[in-house]
C-alpha positions in Angstrom: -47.6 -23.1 64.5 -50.9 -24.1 66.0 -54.3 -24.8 64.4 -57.2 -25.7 66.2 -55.0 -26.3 68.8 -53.4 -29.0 67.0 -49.8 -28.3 65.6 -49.3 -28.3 62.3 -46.7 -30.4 60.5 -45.2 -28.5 57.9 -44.4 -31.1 54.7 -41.4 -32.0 53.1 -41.7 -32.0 49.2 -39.4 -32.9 46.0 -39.6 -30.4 42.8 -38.2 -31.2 39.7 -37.3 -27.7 38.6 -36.6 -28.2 34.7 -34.0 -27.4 32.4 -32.9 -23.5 33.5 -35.0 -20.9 33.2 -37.0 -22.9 30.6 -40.3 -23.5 32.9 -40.6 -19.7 33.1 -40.1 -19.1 29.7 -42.9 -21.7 28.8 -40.5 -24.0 26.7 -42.3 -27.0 25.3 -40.3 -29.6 26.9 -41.3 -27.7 30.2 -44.7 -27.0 29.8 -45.7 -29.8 31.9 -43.0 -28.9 34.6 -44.1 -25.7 34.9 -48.0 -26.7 35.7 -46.7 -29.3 38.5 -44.5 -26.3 39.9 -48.0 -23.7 39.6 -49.9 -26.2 41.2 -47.9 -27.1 44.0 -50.6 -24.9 46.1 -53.1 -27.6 44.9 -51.2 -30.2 47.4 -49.3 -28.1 49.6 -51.5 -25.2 52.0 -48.8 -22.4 51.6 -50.3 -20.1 53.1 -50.1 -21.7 56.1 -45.9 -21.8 55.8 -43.5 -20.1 58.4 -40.8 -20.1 55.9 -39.2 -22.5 53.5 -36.1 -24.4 54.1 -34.7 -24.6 50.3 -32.3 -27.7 49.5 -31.0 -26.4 45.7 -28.9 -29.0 43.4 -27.5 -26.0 42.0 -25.3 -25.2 44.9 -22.7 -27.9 46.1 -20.3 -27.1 48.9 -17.5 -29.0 50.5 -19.9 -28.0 54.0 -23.5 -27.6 54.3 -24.0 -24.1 53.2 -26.8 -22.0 54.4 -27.9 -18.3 53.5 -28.3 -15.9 55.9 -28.9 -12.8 54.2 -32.7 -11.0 54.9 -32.5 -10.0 51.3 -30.8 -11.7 48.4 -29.7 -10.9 44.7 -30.6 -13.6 42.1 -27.5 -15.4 40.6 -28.1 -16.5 37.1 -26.5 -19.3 36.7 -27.6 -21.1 33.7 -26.4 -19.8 29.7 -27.3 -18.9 26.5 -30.5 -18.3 27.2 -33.0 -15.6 26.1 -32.6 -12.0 27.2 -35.4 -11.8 29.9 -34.2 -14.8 31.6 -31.4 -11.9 32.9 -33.5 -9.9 34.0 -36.0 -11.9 36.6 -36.8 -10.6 39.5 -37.9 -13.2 42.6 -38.5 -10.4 45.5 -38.6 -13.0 48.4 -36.6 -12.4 51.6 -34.4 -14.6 53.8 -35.0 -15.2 57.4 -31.5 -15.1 59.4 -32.8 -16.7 62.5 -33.6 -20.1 61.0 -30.4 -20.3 59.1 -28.9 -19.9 62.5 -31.1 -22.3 63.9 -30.3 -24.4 60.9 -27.2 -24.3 61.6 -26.9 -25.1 65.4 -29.3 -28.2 64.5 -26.7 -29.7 62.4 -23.7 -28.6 64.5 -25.6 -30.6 66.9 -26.1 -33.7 64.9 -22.7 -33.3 64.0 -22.6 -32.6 60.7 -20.2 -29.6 59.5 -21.8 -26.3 58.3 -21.3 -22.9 57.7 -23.8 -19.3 57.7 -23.1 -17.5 53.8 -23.4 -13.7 53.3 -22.5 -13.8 50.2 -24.3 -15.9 47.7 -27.2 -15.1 46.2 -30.1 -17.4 44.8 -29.4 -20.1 42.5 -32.3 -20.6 39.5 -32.6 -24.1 41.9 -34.4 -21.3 43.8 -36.0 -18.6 42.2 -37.1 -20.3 38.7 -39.9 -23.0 41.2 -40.4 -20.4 43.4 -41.1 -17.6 40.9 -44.1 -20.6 39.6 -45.0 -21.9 43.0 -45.2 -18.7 45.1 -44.9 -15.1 42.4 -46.2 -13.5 45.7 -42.5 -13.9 47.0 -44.4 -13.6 50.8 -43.0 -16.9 51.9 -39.1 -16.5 53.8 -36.6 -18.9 52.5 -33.6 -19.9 53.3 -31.4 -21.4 50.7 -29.2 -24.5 51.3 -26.6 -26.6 49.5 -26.1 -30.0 49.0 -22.4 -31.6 49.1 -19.8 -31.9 46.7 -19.6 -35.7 48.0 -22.8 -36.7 47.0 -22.9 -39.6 50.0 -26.7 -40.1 50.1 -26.2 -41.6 53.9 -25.5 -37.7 55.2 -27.5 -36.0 52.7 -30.5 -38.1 54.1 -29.5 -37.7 57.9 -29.1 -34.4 56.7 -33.1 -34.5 55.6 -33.6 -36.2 59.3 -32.4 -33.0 61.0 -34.2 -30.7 59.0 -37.5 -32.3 59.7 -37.7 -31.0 63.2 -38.5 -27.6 61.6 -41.5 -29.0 60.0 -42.7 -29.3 63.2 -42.8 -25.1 63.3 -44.4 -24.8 60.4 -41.1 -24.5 58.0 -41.1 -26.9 54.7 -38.5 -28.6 53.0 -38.4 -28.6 49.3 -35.1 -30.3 47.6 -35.3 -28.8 44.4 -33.3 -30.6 41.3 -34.7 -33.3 38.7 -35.5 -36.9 39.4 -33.5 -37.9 36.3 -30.4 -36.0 35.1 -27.8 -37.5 32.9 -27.3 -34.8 30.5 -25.1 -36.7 27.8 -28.6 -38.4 27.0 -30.5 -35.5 27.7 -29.0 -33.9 25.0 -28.7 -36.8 22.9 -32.0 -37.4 22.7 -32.8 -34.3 21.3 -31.6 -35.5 17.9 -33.2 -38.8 17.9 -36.6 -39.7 16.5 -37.0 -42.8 18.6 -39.2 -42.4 21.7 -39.4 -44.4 24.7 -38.8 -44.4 28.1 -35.8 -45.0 29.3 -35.5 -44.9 33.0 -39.2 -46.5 34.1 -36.9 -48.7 36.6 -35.1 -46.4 38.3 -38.0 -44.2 38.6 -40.4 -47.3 40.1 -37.5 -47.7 42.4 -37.8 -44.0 43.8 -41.3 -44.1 43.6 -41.7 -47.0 45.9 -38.8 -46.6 48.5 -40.2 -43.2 48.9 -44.2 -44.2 48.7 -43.3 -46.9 51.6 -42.6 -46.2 55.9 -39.5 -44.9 56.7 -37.9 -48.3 57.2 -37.6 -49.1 53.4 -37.2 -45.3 52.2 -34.1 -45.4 53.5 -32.8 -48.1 50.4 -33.1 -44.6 49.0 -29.0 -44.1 50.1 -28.2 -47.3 48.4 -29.9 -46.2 45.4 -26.5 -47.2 43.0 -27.6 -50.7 43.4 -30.8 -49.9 42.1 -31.6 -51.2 37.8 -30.4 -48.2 36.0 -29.6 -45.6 38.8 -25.9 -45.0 37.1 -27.7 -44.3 33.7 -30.0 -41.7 35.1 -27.6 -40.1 37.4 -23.7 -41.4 36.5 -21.6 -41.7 39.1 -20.3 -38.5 40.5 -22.8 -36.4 38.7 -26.2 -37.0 41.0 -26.2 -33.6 41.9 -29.9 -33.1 41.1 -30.9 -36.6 43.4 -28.8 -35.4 46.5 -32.2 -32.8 46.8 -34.4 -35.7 46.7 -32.6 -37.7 48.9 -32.6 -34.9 52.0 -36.1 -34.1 51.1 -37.0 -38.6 51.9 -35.2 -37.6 55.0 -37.0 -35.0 56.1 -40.1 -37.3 55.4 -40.4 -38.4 58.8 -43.0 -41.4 59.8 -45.4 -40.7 56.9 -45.3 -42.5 53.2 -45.0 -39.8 50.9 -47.4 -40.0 47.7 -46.1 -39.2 44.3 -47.5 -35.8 43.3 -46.4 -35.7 39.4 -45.0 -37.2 36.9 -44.2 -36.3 33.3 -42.4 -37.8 30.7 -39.3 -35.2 30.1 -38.7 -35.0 26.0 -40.9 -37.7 26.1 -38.3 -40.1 27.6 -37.3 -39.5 31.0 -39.9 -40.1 33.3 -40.4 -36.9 36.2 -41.6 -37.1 39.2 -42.7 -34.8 42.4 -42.9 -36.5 45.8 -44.1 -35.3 49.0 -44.4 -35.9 52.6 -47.2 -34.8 54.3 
């Protein structure tokens, strides 16, 4: 994609995508969520998007998993939530072509993956996109993170994805920036408030603010103050989106984009890479 005869670099961007369908529904605790995932178009041209490569917390495979379908049915994977959260419709359509091309890229660089018919978007998906883009006019194709959770291949797995950026395609890793869920629920029944994870949150905010030579401390995040408290170990699903998306960053510093403080404890935030 060319523009003014210059080409343009497509950017790589991290979401925080709230608690289910919750930003959608307009539930307090994701009020603020739900602006940042509105506004995205405030930061990001999308109009000027080929497609969107989709990097969903929601969908963990022993493989890299990537959707091929032109059209896709909406999986609902959250519970216990209100009626009409059932019954969303995200219109949107795959594009086959650059999930093959997806997939030769990383058979290339040697990591294993594999083309799926068969499952349909995750809320990882439709519930930012349904806020970012209701016009459903941008492709997307949906792709999983690893059961492993080893940040080194997630983020070489961001550093083959950012060729496409170079043909217009973003990458958004969709998931939440903190996500220990003992305390997330905890906290719902305490009356103390303060933040809990500023460190951990500085931590991502700078490796991933600096040049590409100190973003990548961002796979030995463990060793970071905190890190196990806001994603325990085994369960950092919802960072493994984050950390492809500082991969796909390519030479530029990314600039944090939002932040919020979740229940008015865990501090959000939304980073991109222009």
């Amino acid at each position: 994609m060319e523009d003014d005869g210059k080409v343009y670099i497509a950017p790589s961007l991290f979401v925080n995508h709230g608690g289910g369908p919750n930003p959608v529904l307009g539930e307090k605790n994701n009020l603020e969520i739900a602006k940042s995932l509105k506004e995205v178009q405030k930061v990001v041209d999308l109009t000027r998007l080929k497609a969107i490569i989709l990097v969903t917390a929601h969908w963990e495979a022993d493989q890299v998993s990537i959707s091929t379908n032109e059209h896709h049915d909406l999986l609902f994977d959250y519970y216990n939530f209100p009626p009409e959260s059932y019954k969303y419709k995200y219109e949107g359509r795959g594009d086959p072509e650059l999930a093959r091309n997806i997939h030769d890229a990383l058979t290339k660089a040697q990591i294993n993956s594999r083309l799926d018919n068969e499952r349909g978007w995750d809320h990882g998906v439709f519930i930012p996109m349904m806020l970012m883009r209701p016009e459903a006019d941008i492709p997307i194709v949906q792709v999983s993170i690893l059961y492993n959770q080893d940040a080194k291949l997630h983020y070489n797995i961001g550093k083959v994805l950012r060729e496409f950026r170079k043909k217009g395609v973003a990458v958004i890793g969709s998931g939440l920036s903190y996500h220990n869920m003992r305390r997330l629920k905890a906290c719902r029944t305490e009356k103390n408030e303060y933040i809990e994870n500023r460190e951990f949150d500085d931590f991502l905010s700078g490796v991933c603010t600096s040049d590409e030579a100190i973003r990548e401390k961002i796979i030995h995040w463990k060793e970071a103050s905190g890190a196990l408290d806001c994603h325990p170990d085994g369960e950092a699903d919802h960072l493994m989106p984050l950390i492809v998306a500082a991969g796909a960053g390519g030479n530029s510093k990314g600039r944090k984009v939002f932040e919020t403080a979740f229940y008015n404890r865990f501090l959000l935030s939304n980073l991109l890479w222009e």
